[in-house]
C-alpha positions in Angstrom: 82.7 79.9 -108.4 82.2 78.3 -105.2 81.1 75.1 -106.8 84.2 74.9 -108.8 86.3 75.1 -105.8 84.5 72.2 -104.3 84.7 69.8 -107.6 88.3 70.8 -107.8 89.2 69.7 -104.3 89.9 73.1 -102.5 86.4 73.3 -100.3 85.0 70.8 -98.0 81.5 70.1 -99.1 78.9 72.0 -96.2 78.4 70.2 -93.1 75.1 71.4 -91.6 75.6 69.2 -88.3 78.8 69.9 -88.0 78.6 73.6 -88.5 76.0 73.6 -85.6 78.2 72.1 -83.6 81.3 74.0 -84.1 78.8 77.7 -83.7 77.3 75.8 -80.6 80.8 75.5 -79.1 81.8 78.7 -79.7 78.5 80.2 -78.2 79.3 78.3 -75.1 83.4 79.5 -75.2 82.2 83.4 -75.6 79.7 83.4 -73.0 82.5 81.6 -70.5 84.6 84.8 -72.1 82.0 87.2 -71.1 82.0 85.6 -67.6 85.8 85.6 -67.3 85.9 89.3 -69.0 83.5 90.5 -66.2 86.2 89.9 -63.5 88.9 91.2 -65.7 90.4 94.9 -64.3 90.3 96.4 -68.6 87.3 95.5 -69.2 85.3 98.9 -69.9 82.1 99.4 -67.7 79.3 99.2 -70.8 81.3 96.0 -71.6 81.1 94.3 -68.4 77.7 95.4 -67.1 76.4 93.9 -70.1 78.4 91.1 -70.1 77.2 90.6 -66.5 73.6 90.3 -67.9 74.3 88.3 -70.6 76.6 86.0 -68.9 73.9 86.0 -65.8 70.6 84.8 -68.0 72.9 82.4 -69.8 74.4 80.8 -66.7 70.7 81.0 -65.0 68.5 77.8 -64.9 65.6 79.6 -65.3 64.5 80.6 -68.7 63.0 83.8 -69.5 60.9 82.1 -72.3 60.2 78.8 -70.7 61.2 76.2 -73.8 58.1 74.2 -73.5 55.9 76.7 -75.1 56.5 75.8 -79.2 58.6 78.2 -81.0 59.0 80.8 -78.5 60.8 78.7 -76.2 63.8 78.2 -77.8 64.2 81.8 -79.4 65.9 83.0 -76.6 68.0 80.5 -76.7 68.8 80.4 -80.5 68.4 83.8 -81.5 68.8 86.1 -78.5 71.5 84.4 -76.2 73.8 84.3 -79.0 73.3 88.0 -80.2 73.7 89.5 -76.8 77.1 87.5 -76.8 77.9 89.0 -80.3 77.4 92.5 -79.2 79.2 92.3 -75.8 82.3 90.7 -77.5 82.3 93.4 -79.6 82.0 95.9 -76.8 85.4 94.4 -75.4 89.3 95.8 -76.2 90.8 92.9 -78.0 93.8 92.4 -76.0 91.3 91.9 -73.0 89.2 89.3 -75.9 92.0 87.5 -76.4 93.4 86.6 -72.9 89.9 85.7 -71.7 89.2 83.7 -75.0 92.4 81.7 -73.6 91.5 81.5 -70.3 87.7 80.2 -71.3 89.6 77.4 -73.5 92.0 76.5 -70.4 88.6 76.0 -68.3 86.7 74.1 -70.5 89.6 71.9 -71.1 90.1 71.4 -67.7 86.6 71.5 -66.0 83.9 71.1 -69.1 81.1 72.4 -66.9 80.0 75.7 -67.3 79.4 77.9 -63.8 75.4 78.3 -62.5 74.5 81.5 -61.8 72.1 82.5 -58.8 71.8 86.2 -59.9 70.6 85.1 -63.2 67.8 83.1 -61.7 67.2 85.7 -59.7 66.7 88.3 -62.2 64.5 85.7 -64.5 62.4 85.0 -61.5 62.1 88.9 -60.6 61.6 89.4 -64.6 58.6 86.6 -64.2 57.0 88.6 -61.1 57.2 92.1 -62.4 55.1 90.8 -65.4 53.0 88.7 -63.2 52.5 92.1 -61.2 52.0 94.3 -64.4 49.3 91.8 -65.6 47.6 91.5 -62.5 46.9 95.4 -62.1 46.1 95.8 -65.3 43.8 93.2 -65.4 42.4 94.4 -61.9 41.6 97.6 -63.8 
């Protein structure tokens, strides 16, 4: 079925590259969402404290899984970041979704950059100690 729509014209054939890109975009619109929804007066408290999270470790410069180790470096970028976005989309009401949605368009029209975020480094760097910590007294023991 699906091939029949392409031969007759009606489907675009796939476009890996440009798939990636347009998800990639997105991605980076929804976590600007998040950051705007955060500061928005409807957004529900589960919503916003983990959109707080979320938008902190995105924003932060700091990975939690530094990329240059192979593999595992970039799962928290590819596969973590974006669920946590998923879920705290879903977590908003979508009149709130859709006015931040705009807003996040309006900013990234107008200023492209994306915000840094001190508390997320912060909480990567704190994350990084506590396990430093943990592995110290247990290795101690």
């Amino acid at each position: 079925m699906l091939k029949e729509r392409w031969l007759k014209g009606r489907l675009e054939p796939m476009n890996f590259g440009g798939n990636l890109k347009a998800w990639a975009k997105r991605t980076r619109r929804d976590g600007m969402t998040l950051w705007l929804a955060g500061k928005h007066p409807r957004t529900p408290w589960h919503a916003k404290a983990l959109g707080i999270f979320v938008v902190a470790y995105a924003l932060s410069p700091i990975d939690l899984i530094p990329d240059f180790i192979p593999v595992l470096g970039y799962i928290d970028d590819v596969l973590l970041l974006p669920v946590l976005i998923l879920l705290a989309i879903k977590l908003l009401p979508s009149d709130v979704l859709q006015e931040c949605r705009r807003e996040a368009d309006r900013w990234m029209e107008t200023r492209g950059a994306r915000p840094r975020s001190r508390l997320g480094m912060l909480m990567v760097v704190g994350i990084w100690m506590a396990l430093g910590a943990a592995a110290f007294v247990w290795l101690v023991r």
